[in-house]
DRENDRENKE-484454 format. One line per field, with one value per residue (C-alpha): residue in one letter; z, y, x. Coordinates in steps of 0.25 Angstrom, whole numbers, always signed. Each point is the difference from the previous one (the first is absolute). Example, Ala and Ser with C-alpha at 12.3 -4.5 7.8 and 13.67 -1.06 7.14 Angstrom:
BEGIN
code: A, S
z: +31, -2
y: -18, +14
x: +49, +6
***
This chain:
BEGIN
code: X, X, X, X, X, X, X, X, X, X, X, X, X, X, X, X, X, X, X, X, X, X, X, X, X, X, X, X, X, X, X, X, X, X, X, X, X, X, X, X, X, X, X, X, X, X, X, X, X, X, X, X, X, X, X, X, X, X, X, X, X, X, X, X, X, X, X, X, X, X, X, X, X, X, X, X, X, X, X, X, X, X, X, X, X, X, X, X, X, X, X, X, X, X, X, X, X, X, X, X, X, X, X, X, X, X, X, X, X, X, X, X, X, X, X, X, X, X, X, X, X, X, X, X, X, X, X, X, X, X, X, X, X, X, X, X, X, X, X, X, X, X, X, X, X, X, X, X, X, X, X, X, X, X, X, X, X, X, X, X, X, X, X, X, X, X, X, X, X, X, X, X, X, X, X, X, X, X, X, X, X, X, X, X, X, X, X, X, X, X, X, X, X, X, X, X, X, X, X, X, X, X, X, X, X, X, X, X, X, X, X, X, X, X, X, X, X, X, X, X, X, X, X, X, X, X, X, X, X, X, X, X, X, X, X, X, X, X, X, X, X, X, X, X, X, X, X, X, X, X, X, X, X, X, X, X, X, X, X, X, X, X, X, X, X, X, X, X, X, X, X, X, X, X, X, X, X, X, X, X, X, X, X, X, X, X, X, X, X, X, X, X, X, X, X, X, X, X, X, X, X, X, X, X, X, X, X, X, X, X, X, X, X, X, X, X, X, X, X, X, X, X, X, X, X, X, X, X, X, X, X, X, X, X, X, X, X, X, X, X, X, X, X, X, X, X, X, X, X, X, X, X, X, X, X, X, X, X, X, X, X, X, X, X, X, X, X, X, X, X, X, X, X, X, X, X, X, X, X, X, X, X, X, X, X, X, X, X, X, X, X, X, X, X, X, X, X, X, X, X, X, X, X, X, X, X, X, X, X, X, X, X, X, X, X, X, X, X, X, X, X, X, X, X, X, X, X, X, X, X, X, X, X, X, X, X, X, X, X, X, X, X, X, X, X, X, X, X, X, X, X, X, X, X, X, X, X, X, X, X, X, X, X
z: +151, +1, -15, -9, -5, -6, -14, +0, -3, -12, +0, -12, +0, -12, +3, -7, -9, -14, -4, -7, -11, -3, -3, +3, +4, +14, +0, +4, -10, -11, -7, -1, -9, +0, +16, +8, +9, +13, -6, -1, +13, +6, -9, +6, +15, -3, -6, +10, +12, +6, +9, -1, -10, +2, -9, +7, -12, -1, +3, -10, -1, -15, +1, +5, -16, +0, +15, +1, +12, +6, +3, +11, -5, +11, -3, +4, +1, -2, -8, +13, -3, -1, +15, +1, -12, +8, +13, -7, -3, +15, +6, -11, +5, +12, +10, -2, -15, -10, -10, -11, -6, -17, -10, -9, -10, +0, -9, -3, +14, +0, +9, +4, +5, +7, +8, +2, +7, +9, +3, +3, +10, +6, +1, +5, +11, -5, +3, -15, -12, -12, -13, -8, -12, -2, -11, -9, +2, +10, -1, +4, +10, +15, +5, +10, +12, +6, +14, +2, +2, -15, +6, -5, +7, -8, -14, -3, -10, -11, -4, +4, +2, +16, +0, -1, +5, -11, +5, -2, -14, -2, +4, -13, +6, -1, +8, -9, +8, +1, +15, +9, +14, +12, +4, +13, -2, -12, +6, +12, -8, -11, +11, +5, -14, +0, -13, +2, -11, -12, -7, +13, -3, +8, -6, +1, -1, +14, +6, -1, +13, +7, +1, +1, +11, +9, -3, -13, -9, -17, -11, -14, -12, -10, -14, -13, -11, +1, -11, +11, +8, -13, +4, -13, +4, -14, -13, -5, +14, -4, -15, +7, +9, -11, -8, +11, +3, -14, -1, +11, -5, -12, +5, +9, -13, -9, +12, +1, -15, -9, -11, +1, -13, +3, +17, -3, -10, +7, +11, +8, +12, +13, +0, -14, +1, -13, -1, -5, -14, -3, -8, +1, -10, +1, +1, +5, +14, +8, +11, +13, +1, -14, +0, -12, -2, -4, -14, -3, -8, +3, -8, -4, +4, +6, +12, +9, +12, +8, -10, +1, -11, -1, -7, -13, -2, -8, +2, -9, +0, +8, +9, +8, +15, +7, -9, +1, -11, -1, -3, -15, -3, -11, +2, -6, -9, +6, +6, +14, +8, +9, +14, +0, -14, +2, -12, +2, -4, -13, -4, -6, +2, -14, -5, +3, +8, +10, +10, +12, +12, -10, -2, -12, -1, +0, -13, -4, -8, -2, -10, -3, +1, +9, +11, +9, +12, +10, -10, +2, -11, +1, -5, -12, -4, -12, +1, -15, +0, +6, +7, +9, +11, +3, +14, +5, -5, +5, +14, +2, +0, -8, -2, -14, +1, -12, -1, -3, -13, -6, -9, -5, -11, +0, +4, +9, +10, +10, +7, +14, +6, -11, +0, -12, +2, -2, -15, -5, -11, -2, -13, -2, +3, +9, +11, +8, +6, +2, +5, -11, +4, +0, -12, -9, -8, +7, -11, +3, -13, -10, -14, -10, -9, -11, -6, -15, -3, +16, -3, -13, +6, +12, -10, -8, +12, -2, +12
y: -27, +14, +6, +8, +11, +8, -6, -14, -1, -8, -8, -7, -12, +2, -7, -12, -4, -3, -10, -8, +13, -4, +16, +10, +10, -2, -7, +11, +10, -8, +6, -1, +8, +12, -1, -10, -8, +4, +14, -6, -4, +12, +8, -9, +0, +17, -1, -6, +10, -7, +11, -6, -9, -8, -9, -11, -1, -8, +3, +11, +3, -1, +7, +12, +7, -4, +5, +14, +10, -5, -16, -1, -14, -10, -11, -14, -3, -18, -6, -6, +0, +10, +1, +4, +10, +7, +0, +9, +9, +0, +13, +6, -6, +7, -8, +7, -1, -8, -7, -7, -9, -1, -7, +7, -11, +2, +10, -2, +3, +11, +12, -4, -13, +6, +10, -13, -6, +10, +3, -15, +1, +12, +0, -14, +1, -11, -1, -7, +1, -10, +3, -14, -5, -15, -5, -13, -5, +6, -10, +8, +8, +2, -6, +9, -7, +7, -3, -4, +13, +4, +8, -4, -10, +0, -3, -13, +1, -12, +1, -14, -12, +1, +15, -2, -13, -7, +8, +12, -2, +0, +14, +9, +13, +6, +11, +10, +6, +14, +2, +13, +1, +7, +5, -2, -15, -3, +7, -10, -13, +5, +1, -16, -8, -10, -7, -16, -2, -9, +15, +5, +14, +7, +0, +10, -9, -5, +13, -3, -12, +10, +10, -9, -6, +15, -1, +7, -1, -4, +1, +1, +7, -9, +5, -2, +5, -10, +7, +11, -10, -7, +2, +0, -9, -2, +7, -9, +5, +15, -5, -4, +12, +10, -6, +0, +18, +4, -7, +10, +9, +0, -3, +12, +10, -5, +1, +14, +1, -2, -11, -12, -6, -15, +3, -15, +6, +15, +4, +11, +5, +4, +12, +3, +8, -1, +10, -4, -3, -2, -13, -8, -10, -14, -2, +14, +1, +11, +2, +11, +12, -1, +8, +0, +10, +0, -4, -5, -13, -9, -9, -13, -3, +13, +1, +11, +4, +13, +6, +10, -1, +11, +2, -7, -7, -10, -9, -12, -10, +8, +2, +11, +2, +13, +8, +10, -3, +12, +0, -3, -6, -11, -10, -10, -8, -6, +14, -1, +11, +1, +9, +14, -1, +9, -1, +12, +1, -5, -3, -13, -9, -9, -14, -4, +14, +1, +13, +2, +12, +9, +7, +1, +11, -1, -5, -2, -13, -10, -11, -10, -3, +9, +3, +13, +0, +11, +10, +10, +2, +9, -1, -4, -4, -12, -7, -10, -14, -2, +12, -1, +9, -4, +4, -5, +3, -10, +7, +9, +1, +11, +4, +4, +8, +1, +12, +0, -4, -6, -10, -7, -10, -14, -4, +12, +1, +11, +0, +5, +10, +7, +8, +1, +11, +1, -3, -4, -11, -11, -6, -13, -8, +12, +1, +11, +5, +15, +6, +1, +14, +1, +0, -7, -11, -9, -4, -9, -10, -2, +3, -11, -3, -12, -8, -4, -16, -3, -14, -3, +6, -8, -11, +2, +3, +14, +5
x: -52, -4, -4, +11, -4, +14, +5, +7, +14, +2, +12, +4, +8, +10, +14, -3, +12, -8, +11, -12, -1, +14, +4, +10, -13, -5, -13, -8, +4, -5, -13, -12, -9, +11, +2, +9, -6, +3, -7, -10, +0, +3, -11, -12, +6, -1, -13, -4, +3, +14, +4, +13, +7, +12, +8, +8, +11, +11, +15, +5, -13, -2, -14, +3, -1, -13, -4, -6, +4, -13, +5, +8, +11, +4, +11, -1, +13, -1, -11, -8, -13, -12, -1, +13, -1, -11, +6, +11, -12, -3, +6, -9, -11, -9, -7, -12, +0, -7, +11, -3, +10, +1, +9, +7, -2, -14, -4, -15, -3, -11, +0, -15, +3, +13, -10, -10, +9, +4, -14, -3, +11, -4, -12, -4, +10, +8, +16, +3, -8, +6, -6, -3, -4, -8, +6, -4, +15, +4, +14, +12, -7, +1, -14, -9, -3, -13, -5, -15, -5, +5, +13, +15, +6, +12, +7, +5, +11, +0, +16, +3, -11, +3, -5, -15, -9, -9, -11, +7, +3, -13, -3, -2, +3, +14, +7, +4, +11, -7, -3, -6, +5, -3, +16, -3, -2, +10, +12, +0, -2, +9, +11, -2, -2, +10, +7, -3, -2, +8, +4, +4, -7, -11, -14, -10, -11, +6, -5, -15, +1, +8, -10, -10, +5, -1, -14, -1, -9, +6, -9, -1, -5, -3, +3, -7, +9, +10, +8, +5, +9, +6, +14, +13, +11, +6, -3, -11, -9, +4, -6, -13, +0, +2, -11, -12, +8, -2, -13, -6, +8, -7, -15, +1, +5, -13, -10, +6, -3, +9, +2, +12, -4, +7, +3, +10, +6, +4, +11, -5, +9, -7, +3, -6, -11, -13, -10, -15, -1, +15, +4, +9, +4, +7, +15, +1, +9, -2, +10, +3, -8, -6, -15, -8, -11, -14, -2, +15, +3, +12, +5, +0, +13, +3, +12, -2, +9, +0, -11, -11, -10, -9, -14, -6, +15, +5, +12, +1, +10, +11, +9, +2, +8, +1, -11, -11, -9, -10, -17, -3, +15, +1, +14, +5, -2, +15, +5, +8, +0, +10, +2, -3, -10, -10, -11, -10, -14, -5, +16, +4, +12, -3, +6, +16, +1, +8, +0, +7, +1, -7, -11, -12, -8, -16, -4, +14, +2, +14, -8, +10, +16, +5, +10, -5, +11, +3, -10, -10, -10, -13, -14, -4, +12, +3, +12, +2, +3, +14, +3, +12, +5, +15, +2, +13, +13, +8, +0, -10, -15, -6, -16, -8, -11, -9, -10, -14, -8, +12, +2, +12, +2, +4, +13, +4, +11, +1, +15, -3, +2, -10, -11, -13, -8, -15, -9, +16, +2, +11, +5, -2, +14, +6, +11, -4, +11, -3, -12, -13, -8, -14, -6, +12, +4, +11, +8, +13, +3, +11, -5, -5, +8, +1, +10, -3, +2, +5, -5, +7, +13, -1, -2, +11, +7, +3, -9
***
């Protein structure tokens, strides 16, 4: 076979049924670390220079949502085997191409072994390239049958106990269903392999004596991270999977220099990105695009989704979706920020505080019991234990703003839509209702008055 040298096409075998994960989810969209499976998949096959990507999904195609514009989705319409759910990949497939063929339910495959592969196929001239694994027990697996001069002779399947001679049982390397073809030599011997077989289905191992058989050449690359072709079936599989993610996951972050102080007992997504020197502290889940700056504490028991943590931060025992979190912030203890919180420098969001798609001022501090939604407050501001802004009026959503250098007493309530202007003050247990200029005492309180001997009258019955 003449060498490759234009990217593969990566076709990824994804219309399995997943009836063993016993869910109303198609198998594929199940997460991993933050990204479905078959993204995974897809993100190593792009990483590793497909030129082309293409998904053989099932009918309906119940992928598509997690497909970007750059995957081209083919349907194999019967559940027929893998051979036949490449062939319906086949009018993508150029003669003259390299196609590599993945498993969507196989997401610890790297992009470097994806590229290995290809270049095994390519450049040794080989027609087929399986990759393998040797495994201790290999019980389960289709056997590699190689020829005497260490080529592949073919793949014995071990389904029943006539598949594969005693012999053949003994062979310890297993086909992992990852294979590199030349197109020129696939397309003809995907077009003749037959279905005898108990299942009636066309088998893509079934390919490899085809090709063989025109004088081809099949080889294999044998792997030695056996972890990248665990392939989930059910949930306890996805389990296993997800531990072996997130503990990469979490290696790569501390060699990239930050702290995980239990890695076992932390949830880090993906796509979370740690800068050198950060901490993070056990129980702590962070989720989506989180970042967290240089310097920045989180947790323990911390929840972060969607979050940007700037500078010399600390978020300790949390929750917070949706929030920008700016350098020199203190959270929490127990405050939950919500979407469109925006907490600038050197602010503070304290315990049993609650803010929501509104902004703190630099320096500005919310200390302890408190409700801040759909508010505006500047600098160097100080909002008293239990501080409320009521927002909504039964059917409209109106904004606070609270000036500068402010400080209100315990027990304030601000009735939106209200404005406090700059150095104002409020008295403790108001309703603001009106707007406080700058510079005034917000006062909005019935006066004391007591009632002489109430207890004795409500004794008495005179109350």
């Amino acid at each position: 076979m003449r060498p490759v040298s234009a990217p593969p096409v990566v076709v990824i075998l994804a219309a399995g049924q997943g009836t063993r994960m016993r869910s109303r989810v198609p198998k594929l969209l199940h997460t991993v670390c933050g990204r479905s499976m078959i993204g995974w998949v897809l993100s190593a096959a792009r990483a590793a220079g497909a030129g082309r990507i293409v998904v053989v999904d099932a009918p309906g195609e119940p992928l598509r949502e997690a497909l970007a514009d750059d995957v081209l989705s083919v349907v194999q319409e019967q559940p027929r085997g893998t051979a036949d759910a490449l062939r319906a990949a086949a009018p993508h497939i150029d003669a003259d191409a390299s196609v590599v063929v993945l498993n969507g339910d196989v997401p610890l495959i790297s992009p470097d072994t994806i590229a290995a592969l290809a270049g095994v196929q390519r450049d040794s001239g080989a027609a087929a390239t399986i990759l393998t694994a040797v495994l201790d027990d290999p019980t389960g697996y289709g056997r590699v049958v190689r020829a005497a001069d260490g080529s592949v002779e073919k793949v014995v399947e071990t389904k029943r106990p006539e598949d594969a001679t005693a012999e053949e049982l003994q062979i310890h390397e297993i086909n992992s269903g990852i294979y590199a073809f030349s197109g020129s030599a696939l397309l003809p011997a995907l077009a003749r392999v037959g279905n005898n077989n108990a299942q009636g289905e066309y088998y893509l191992p079934d390919v490899l004596p085809l090709i063989r058989s025109q004088g081809h050449i099949v080889t294999a690359l044998v792997l030695e991270d056996q972890d990248e072709t665990l392939g989930v079936n059910d949930r306890v599989q996805l389990s296993a999977v997800r531990a072996i993610a997130q503990r990469r996951i979490n290696e790569r972050l501390m060699r990239d220099g930050a702290t995980i102080v239990d890695p076992a007992a932390t949830v880090i997504d993906v796509e979370v990105t740690l800068a050198p020197d950060s901490v993070i502290h056990p129980g702590s889940c962070l989720h989506g695009a989180t970042s967290v700056g240089e310097g920045s504490v989180i947790g323990p028991h911390t929840t972060l989704i969607d979050v940007s943590v700037g500078i010399d931060s600390s978020v300790i025992h949390s929750y917070a979706t949706g929030a920008q979190i700016g350098d020199g912030v203190k959270v929490g203890p127990f405050a939950y920020l919500r979407p469109g919180a925006v907490l600038r420098e050197g602010s503070k969001a304290g315990t049993f505080v609650e803010i929501k798609n509104s902004e703190i001022g630099a320096r500005s501090k919310v200390p302890h019991l408190s409700y801040i939604g759909d508010a505006s407050v500047g600098e160097d501001t100080n909002l008293g234990a239990s501080t409320i802004t009521a927002n909504y009026d039964g059917r409209t959503k109106h904004r606070t703003t609270i000036g500068a250098r402010v400080r209100t007493s315990v027990d304030t309530t601000f009735v939106a839509p209200v404005t406090v202007g700059d150095d104002a003050y409020t008295g403790a247990g108001s309703v603001i209702t009106k707007d406080v200029p700058e510079g005034a005492l917000g006062i909005a309180r019935e006066r004391q008055r007591n009632i002489e001997n109430y207890t004795a009258r409500v004794r008495d019955g005179d109350g």
